[in-house]
Biopython code that builds the backbone (N, CA, C, O; Angstrom):
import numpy as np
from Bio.PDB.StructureBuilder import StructureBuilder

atoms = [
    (1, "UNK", "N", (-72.391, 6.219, -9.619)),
    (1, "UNK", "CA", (-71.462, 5.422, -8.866)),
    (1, "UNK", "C", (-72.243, 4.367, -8.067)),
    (1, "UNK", "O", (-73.041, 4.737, -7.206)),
    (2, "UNK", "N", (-72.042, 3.096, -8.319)),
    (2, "UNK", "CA", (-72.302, 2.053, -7.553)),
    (2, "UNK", "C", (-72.189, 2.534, -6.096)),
    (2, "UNK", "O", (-71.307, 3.306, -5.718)),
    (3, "UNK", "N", (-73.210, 1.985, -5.256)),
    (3, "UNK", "CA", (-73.041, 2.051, -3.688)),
    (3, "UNK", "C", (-71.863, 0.580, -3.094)),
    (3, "UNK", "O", (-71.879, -0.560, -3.557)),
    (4, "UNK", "N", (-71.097, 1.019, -2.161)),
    (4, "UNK", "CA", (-70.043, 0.447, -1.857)),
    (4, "UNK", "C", (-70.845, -0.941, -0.421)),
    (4, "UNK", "O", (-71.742, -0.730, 0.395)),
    (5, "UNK", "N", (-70.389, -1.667, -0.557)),
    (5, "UNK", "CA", (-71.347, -2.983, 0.104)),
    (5, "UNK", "C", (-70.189, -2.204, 1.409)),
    (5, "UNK", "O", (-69.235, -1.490, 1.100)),
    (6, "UNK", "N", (-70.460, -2.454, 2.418)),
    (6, "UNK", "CA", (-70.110, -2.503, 3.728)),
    (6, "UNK", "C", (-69.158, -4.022, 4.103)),
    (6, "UNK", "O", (-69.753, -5.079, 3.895)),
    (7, "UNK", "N", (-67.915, -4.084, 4.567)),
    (7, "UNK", "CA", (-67.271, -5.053, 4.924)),
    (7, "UNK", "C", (-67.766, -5.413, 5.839)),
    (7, "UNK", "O", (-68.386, -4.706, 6.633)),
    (8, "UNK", "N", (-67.468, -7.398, 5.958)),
    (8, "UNK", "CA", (-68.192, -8.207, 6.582)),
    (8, "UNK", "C", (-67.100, -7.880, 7.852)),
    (8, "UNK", "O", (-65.888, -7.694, 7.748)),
    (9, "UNK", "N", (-68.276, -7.867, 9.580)),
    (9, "UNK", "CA", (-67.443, -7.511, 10.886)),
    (9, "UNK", "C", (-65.711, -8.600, 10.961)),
    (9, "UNK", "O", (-65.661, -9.459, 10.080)),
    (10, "UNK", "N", (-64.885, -8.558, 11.595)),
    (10, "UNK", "CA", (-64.359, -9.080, 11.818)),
    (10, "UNK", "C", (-64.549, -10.946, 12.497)),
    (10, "UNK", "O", (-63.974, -12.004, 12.244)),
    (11, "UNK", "N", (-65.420, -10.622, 13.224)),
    (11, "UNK", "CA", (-65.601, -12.180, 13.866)),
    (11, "UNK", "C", (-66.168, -12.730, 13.004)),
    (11, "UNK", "O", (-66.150, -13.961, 13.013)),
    (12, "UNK", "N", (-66.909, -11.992, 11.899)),
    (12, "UNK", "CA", (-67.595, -12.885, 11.289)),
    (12, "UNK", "C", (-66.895, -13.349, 9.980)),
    (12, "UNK", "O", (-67.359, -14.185, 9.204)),
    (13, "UNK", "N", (-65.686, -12.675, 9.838)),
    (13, "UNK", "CA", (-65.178, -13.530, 8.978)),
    (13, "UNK", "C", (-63.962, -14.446, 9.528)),
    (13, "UNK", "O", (-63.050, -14.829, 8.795)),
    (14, "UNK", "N", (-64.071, -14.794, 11.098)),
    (14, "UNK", "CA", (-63.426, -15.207, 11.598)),
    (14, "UNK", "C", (-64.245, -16.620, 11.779)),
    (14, "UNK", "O", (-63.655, -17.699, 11.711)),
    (15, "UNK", "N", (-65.363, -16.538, 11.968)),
    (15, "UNK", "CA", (-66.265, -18.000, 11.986)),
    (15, "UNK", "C", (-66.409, -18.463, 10.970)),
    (15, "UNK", "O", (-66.255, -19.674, 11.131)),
    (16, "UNK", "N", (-66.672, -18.201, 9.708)),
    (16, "UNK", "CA", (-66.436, -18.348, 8.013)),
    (16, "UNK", "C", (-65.320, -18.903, 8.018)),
    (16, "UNK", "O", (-65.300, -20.063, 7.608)),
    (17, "UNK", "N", (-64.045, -18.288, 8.469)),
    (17, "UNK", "CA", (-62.828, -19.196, 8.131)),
    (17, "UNK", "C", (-62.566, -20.162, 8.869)),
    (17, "UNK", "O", (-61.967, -21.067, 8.287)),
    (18, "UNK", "N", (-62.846, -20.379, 10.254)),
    (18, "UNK", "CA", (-62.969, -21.400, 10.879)),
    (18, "UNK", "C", (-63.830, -22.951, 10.383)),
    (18, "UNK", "O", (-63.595, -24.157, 10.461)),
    (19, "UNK", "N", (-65.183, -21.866, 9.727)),
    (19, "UNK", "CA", (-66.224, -22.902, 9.262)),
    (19, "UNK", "C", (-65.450, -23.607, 8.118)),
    (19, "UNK", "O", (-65.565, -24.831, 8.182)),
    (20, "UNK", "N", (-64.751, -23.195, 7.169)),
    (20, "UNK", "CA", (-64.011, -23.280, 6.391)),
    (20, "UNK", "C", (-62.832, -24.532, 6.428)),
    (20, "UNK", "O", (-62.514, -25.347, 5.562)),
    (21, "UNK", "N", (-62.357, -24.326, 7.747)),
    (21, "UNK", "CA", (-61.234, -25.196, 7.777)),
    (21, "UNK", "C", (-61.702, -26.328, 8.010)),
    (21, "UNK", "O", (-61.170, -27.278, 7.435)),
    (22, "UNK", "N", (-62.822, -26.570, 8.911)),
    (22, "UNK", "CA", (-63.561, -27.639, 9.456)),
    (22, "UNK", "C", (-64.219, -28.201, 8.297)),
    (22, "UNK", "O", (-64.366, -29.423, 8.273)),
    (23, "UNK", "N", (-64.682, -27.424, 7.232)),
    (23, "UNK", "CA", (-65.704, -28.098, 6.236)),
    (23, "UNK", "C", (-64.416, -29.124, 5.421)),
    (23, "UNK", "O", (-64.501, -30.327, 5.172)),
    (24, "UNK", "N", (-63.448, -28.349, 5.177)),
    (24, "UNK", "CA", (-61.970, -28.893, 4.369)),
    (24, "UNK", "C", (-61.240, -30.089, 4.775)),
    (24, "UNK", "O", (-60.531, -30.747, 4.013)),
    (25, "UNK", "N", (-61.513, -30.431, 6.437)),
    (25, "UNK", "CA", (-60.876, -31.131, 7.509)),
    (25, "UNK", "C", (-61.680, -32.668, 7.180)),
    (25, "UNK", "O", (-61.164, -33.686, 6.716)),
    (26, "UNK", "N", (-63.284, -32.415, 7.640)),
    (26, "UNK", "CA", (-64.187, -33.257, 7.688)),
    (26, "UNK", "C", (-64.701, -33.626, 6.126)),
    (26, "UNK", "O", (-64.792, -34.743, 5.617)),
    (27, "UNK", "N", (-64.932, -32.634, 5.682)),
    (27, "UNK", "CA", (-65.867, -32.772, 4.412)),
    (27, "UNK", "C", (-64.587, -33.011, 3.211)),
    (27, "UNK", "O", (-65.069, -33.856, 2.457)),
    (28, "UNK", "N", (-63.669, -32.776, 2.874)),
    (28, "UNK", "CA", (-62.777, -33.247, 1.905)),
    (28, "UNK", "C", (-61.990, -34.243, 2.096)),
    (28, "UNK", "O", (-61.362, -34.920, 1.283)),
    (29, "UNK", "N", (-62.098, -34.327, 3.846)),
    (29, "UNK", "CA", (-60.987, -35.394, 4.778)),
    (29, "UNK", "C", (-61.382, -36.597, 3.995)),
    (29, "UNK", "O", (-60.638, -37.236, 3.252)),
    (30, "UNK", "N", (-62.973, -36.896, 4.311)),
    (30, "UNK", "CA", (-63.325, -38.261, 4.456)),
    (30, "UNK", "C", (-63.969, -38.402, 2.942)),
    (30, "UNK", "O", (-65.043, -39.002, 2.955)),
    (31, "UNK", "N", (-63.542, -37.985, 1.691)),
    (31, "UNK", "CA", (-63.924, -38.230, 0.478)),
    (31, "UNK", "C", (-62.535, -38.508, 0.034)),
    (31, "UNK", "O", (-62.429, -39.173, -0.996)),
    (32, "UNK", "N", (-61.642, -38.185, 0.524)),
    (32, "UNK", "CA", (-60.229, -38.278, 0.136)),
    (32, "UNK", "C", (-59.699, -40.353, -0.080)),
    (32, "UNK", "O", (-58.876, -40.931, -0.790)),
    (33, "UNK", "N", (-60.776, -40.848, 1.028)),
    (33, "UNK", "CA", (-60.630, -42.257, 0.825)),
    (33, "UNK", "C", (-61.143, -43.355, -0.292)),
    (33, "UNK", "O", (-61.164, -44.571, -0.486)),
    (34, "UNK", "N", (-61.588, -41.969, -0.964)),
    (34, "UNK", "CA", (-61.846, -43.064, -2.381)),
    (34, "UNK", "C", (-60.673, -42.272, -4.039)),
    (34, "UNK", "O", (-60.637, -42.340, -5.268)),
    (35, "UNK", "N", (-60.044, -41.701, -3.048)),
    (35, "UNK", "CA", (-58.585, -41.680, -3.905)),
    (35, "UNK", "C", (-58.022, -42.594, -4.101)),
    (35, "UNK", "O", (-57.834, -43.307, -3.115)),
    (36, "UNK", "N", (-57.523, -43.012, -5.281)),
    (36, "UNK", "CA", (-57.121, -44.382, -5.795)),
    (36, "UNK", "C", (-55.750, -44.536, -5.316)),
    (36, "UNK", "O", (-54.906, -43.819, -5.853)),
    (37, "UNK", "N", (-55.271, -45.581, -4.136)),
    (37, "UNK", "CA", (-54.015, -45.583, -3.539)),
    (37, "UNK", "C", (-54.152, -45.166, -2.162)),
    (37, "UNK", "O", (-53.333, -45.433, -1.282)),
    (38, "UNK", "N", (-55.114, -44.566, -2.020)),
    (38, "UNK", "CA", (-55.353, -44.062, -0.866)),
    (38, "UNK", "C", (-55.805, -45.068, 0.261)),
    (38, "UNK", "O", (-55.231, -44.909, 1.338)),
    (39, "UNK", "N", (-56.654, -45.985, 0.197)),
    (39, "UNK", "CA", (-56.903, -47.104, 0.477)),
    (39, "UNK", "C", (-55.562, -48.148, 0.941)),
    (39, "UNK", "O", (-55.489, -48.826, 1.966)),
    (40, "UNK", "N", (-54.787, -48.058, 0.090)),
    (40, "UNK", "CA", (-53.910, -49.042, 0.107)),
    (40, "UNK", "C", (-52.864, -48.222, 0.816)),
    (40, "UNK", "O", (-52.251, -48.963, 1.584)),
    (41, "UNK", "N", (-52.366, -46.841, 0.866)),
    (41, "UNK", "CA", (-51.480, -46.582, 1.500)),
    (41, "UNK", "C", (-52.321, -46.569, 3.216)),
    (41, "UNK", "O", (-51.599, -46.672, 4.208)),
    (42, "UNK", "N", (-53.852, -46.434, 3.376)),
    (42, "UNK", "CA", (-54.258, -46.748, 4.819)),
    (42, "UNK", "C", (-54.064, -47.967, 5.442)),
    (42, "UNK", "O", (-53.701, -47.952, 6.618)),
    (43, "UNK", "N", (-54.273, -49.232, 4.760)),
    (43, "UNK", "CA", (-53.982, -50.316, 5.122)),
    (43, "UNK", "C", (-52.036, -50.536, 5.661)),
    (43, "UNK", "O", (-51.631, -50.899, 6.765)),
    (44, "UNK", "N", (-50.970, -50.061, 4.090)),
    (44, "UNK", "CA", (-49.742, -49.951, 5.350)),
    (44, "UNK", "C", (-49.262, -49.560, 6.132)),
    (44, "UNK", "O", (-48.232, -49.932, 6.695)),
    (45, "UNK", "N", (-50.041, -48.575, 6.351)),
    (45, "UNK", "CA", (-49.776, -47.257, 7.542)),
    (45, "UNK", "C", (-50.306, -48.318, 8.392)),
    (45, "UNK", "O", (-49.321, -48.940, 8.790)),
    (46, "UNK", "N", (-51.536, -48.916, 8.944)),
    (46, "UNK", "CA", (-52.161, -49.584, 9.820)),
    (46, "UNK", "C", (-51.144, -51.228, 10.230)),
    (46, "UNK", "O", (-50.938, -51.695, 11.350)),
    (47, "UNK", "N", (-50.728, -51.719, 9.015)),
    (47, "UNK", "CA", (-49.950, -52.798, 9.100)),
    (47, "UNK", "C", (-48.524, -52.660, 9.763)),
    (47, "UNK", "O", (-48.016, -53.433, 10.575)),
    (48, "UNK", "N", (-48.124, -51.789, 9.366)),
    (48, "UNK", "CA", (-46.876, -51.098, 10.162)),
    (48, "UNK", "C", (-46.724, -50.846, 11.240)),
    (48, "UNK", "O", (-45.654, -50.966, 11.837)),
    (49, "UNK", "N", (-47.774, -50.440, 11.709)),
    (49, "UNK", "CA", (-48.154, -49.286, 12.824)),
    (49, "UNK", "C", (-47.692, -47.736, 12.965)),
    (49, "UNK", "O", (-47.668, -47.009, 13.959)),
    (50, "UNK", "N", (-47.400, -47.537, 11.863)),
    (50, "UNK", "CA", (-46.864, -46.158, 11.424)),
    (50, "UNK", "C", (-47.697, -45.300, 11.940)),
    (50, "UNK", "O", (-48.900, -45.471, 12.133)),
    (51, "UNK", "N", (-46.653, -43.768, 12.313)),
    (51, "UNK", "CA", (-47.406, -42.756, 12.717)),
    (51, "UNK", "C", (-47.137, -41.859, 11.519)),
    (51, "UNK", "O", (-46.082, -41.452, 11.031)),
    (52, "UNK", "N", (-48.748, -41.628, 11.109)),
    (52, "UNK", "CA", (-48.524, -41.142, 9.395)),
    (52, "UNK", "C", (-48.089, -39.704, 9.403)),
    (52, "UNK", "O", (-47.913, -39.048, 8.376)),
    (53, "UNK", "N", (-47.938, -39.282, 10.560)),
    (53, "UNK", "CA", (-47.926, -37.246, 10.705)),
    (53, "UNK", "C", (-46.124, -37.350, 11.057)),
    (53, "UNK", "O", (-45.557, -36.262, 10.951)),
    (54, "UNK", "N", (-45.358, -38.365, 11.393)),
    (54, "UNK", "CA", (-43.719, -38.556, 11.367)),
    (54, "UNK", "C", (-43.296, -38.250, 10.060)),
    (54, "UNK", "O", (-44.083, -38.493, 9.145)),
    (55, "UNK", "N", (-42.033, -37.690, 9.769)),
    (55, "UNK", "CA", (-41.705, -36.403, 8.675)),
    (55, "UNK", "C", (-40.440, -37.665, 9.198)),
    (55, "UNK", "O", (-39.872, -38.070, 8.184)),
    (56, "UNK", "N", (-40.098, -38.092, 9.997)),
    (56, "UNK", "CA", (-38.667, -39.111, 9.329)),
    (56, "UNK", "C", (-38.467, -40.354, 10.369)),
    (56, "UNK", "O", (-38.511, -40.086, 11.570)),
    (57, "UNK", "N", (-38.243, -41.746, 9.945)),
    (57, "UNK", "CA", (-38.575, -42.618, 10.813)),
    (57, "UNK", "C", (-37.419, -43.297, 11.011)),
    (57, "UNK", "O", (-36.814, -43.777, 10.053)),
    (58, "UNK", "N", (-36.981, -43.415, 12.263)),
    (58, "UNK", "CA", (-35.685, -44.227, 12.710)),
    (58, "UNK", "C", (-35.649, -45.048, 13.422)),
    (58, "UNK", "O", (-34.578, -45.438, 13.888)),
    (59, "UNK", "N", (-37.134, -45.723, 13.826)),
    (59, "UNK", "CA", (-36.978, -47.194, 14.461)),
    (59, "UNK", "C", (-37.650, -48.415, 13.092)),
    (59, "UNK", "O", (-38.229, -49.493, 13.225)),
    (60, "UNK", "N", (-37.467, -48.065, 12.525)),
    (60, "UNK", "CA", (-38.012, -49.314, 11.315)),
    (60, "UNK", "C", (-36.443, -49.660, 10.126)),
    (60, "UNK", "O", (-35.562, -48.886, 9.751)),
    (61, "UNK", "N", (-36.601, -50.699, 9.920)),
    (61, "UNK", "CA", (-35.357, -51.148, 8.996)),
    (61, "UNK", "C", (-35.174, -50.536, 7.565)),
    (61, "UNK", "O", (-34.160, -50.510, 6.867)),
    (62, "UNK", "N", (-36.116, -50.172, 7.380)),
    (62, "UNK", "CA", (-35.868, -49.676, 5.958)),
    (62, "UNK", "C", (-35.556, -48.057, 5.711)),
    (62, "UNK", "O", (-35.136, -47.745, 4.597)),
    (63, "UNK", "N", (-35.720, -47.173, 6.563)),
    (63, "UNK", "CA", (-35.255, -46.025, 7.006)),
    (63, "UNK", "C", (-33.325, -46.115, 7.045)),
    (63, "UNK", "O", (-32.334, -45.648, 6.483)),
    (64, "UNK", "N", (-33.759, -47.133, 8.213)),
    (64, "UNK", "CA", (-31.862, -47.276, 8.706)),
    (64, "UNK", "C", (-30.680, -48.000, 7.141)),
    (64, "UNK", "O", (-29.545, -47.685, 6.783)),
    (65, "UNK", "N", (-31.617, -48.964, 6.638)),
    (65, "UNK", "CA", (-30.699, -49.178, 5.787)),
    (65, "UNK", "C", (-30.314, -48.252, 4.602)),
    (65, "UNK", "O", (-29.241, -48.299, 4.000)),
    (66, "UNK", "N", (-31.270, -47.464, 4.373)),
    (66, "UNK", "CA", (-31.338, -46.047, 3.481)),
    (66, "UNK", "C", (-30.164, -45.389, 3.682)),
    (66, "UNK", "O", (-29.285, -45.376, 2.820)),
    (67, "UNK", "N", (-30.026, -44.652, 5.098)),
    (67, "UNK", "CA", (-29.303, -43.961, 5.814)),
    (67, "UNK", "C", (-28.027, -44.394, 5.995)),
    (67, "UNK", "O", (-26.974, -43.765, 6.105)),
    (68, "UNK", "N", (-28.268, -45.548, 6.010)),
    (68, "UNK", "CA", (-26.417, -46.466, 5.712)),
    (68, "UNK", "C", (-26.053, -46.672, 4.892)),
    (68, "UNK", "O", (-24.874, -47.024, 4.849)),
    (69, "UNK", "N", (-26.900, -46.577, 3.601)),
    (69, "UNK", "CA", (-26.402, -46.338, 2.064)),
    (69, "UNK", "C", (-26.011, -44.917, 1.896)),
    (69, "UNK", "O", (-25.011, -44.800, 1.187)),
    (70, "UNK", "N", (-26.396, -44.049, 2.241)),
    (70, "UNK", "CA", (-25.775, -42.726, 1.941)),
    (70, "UNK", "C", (-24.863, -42.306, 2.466)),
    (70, "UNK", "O", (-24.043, -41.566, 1.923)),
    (71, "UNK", "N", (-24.799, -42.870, 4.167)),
    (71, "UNK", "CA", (-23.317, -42.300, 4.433)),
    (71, "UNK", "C", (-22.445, -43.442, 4.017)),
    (71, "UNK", "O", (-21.246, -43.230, 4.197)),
    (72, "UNK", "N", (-22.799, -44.736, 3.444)),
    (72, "UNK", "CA", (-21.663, -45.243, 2.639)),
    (72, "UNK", "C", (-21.022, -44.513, 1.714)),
    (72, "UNK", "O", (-19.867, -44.111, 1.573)),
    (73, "UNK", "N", (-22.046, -44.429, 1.103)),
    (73, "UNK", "CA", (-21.793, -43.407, -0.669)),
    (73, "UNK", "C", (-20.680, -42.421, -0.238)),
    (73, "UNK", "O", (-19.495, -42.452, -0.571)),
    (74, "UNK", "N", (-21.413, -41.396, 0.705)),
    (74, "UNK", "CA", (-20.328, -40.708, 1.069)),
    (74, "UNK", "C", (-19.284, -40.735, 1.476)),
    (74, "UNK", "O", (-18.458, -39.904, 1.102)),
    (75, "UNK", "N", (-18.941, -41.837, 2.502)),
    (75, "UNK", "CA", (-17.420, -42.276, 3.134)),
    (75, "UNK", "C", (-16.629, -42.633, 2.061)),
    (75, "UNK", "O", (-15.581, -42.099, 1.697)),
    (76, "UNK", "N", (-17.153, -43.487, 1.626)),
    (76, "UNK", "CA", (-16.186, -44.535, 0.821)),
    (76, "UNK", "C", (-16.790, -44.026, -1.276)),
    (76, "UNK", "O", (-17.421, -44.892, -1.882)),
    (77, "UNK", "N", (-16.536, -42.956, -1.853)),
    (77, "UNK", "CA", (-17.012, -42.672, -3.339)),
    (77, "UNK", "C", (-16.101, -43.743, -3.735)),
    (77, "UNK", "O", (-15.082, -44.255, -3.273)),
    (78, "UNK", "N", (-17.106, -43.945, -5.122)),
    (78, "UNK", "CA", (-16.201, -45.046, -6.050)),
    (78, "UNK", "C", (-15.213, -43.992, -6.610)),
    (78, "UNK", "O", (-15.244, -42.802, -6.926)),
    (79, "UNK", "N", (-14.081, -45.287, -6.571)),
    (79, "UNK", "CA", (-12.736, -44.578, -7.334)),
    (79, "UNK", "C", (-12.588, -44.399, -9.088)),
    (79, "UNK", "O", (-12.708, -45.227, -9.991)),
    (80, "UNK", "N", (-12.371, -43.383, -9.097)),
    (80, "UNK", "CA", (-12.372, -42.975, -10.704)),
    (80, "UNK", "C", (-11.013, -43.738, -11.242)),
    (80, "UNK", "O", (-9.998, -43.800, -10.548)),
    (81, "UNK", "N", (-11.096, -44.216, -12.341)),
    (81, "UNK", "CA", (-10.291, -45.681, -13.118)),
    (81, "UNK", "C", (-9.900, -44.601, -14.004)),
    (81, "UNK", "O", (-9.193, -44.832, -14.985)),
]
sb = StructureBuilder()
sb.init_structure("model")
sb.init_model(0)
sb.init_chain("A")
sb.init_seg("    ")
for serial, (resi, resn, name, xyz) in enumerate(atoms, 1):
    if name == "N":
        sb.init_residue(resn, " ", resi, " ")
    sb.init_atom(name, np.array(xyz, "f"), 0.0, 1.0, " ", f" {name:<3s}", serial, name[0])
structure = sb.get_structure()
């Protein structure tokens, strides 16, 4: 029978995963900018002044006119002929 390795302490696989997130954060973060598009979606985020971590935007025009197309759609459905 194989001898059984001893599990790694708790903190220490608590600094490993930490080290981990940080290597993923920094080290995959900043290679991510030679993703093709990636570049160009940094520049409209910057031109905009967009806050890129906002999940839904309601002071810019193109949001609002979206949003007024759908509850059009919905108020008013085309009539079936």
């Amino acid at each position: 029978m194989p001898p059984r390795h001893p599990r790694l302490h708790p903190w220490v696989r608590l600094v490993v995963g930490f080290a981990l997130i940080l290597l993923f954060i920094f080290g995959l973060g900043s290679i991510s900018k030679y993703i093709p598009g990636a570049r160009r979606m940094a520049q409209v985020i910057d031109e905009r002044n967009l806050r890129a971590t906002a999940i839904y935007y309601t002071d810019f025009e193109e949001p609002a006119e979206g949003s007024e197309y759908i509850r059009d759609c919905l108020d008013y459905p085309p009539e079936a002929k």
